[in-house]
N, C-alpha and C positions, 0 to 999 in steps of 0.2 A: 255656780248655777246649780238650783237643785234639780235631782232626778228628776223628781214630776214634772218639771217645764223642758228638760232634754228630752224625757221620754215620749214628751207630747211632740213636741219637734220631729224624732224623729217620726215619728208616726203620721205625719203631715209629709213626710217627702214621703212614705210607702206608700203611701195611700196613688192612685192612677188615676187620670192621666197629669198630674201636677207633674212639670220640668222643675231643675233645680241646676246650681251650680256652686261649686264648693271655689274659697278662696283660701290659699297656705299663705301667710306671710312669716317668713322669719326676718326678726328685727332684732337689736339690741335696744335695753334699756337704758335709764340713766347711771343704773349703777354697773352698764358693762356686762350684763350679762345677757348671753343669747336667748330667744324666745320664738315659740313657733307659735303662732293663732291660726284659729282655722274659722272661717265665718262658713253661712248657706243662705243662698238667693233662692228666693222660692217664689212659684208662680202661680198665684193663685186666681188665674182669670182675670180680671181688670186690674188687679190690686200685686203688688210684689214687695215680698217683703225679708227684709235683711236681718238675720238672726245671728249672734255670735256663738259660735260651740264652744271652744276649749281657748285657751294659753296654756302652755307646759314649757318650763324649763326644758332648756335643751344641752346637753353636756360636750355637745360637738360642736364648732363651726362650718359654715361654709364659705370658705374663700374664692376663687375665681382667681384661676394662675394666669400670667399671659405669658406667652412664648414669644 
């Protein structure tokens, strides 16, 4: 994503009274390696709309122990 279209992005959720909602997914890919995506739900009055932010490698996992 280039700057100019994040920075506009962001500029749209600062901007008042627009609501938003941020969505974290970590997933694996096909070749196995971890990834976190982060999307934004933005409310633009009658119209809403879904923008992707980032993917980044992630060097950690999260597992989920059971006891």
């Amino acid at each position: 994503m280039s700057d100019e279209i994040l920075n506009q992005l962001l500029a749209d959720l600062r901007i008042g009274p627009t609501k938003f909602s941020l969505l974290l997914d970590d997933t694996t890919d096909v070749a196995n390696l971890n990834q976190l995506r982060a999307f934004a739900r933005n409310d633009k009055g009658l119209k809403v709309e879904d923008e992707f932010l980032f993917c980044k490698q992630r060097t950690t996992t999260t597992n989920v122990k059971s006891f």
